[in-house]
C-alpha positions as CSV (number, residue, x, y, z in Angstrom):
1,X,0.0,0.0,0.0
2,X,1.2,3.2,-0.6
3,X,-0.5,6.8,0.2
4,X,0.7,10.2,-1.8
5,X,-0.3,13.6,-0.6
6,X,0.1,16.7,-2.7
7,X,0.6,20.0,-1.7
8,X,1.9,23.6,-2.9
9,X,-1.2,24.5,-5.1
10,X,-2.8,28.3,-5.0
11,X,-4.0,30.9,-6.8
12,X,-0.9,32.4,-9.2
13,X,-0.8,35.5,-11.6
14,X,-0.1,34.4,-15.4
15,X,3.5,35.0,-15.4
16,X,4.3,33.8,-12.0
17,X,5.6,30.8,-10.5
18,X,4.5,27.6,-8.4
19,X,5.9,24.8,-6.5
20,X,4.4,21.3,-6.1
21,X,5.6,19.1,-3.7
22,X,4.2,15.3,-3.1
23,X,5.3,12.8,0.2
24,X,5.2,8.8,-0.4
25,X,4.5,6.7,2.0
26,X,4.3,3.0,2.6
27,X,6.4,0.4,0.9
28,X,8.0,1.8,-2.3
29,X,10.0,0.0,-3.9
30,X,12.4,0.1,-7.1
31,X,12.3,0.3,-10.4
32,X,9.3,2.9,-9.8
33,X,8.2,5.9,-11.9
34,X,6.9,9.4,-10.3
35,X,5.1,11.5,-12.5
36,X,2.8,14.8,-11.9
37,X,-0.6,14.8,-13.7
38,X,-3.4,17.5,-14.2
39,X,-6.8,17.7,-15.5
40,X,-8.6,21.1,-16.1
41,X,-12.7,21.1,-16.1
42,X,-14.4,18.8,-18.6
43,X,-11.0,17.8,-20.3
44,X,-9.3,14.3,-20.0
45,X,-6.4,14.2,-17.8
46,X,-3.1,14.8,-19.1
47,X,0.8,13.5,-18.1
48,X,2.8,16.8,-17.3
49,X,5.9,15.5,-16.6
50,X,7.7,12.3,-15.2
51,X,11.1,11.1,-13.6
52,X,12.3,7.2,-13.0
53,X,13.8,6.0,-9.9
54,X,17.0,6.5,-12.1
55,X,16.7,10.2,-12.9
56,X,14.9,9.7,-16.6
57,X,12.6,13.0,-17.2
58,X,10.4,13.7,-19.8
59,X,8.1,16.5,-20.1
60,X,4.8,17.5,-22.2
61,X,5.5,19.5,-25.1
62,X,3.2,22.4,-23.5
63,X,5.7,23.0,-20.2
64,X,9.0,21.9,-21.4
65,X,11.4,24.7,-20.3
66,X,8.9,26.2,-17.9
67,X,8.2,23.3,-15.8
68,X,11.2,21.0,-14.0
69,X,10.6,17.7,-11.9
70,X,12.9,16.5,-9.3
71,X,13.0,14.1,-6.4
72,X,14.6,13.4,-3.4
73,X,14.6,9.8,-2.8
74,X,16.2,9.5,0.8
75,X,12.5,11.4,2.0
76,X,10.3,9.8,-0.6
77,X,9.2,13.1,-2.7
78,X,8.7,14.7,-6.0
79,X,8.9,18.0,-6.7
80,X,7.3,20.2,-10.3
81,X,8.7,23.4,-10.5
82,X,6.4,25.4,-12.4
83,X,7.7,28.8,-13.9
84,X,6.0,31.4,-16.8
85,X,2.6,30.3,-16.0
86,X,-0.3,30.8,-18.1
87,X,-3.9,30.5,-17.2
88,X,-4.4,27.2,-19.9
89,X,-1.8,25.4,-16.7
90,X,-5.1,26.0,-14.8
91,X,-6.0,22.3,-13.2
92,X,-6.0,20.2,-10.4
93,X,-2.6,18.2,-10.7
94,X,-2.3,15.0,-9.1
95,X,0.7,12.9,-8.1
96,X,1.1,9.4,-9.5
97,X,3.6,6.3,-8.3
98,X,4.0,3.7,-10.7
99,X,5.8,-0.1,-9.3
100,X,7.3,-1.1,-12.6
101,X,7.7,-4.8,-11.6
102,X,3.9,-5.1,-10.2
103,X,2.8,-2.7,-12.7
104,X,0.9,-1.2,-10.0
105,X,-0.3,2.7,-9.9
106,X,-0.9,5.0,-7.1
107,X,-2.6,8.5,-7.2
108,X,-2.6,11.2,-4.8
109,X,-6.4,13.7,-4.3
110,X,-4.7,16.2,-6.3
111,X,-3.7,20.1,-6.0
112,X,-5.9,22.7,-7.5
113,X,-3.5,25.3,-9.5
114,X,-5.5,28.9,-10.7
115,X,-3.3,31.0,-13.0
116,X,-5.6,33.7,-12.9
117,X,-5.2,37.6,-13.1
């Protein structure tokens, strides 16, 4: 079992900047993937960025160079750095684990973020 709790979301100016942070708990284990989410009103939720237990990224085409992800492994968090905000990053992002060897996913309640003048 494994619980994720998200936090750092708020009400932001387009321009400004915003950062996520999400705890793990439980029994994690490696290989695993960490990955932030979002989902805006009536659209289909969306991968915004993702980093392996061995320090692979990738990004979504809309944030790459605004956004970074980064983890700390010793206290079992991910970070997303977001930067240069604009009111289409408006959604509630959620935190995701993913066991690679049990192919097993885990999801956090999720953060509103309002880029919002």
């Amino acid at each position: 079992q494994v619980q994720l709790v998200e936090s750092g979301g708020g009400l932001v100016q387009p321009g400004g900047s915003l950062t996520l942070s999400c705890a793990a708990s439980g029994n994690i284990f490696r290989p695993n993937r960490m990955a932030w989410y979002r989902q805006a009103p009536g659209k289909q939720r969306e991968l915004v960025a993702q980093m392996t237990s061995g320090g692979a990224t990738t990004y979504a085409d809309s944030v790459k160079g605004r956004f970074a992800i980064s983890r700390d492994n010793a206290k079992n968090m991910v970070f997303l750095q977001m930067n240069s905000l604009k009111p289409e990053d408006t959604a509630v992002y959620y935190c995701n684990l993913q066991n690679i060897l049990a192919s097993a996913n885990y999801w956090g309640q999720g953060t509103q973020v309002t880029v919002s003048s």
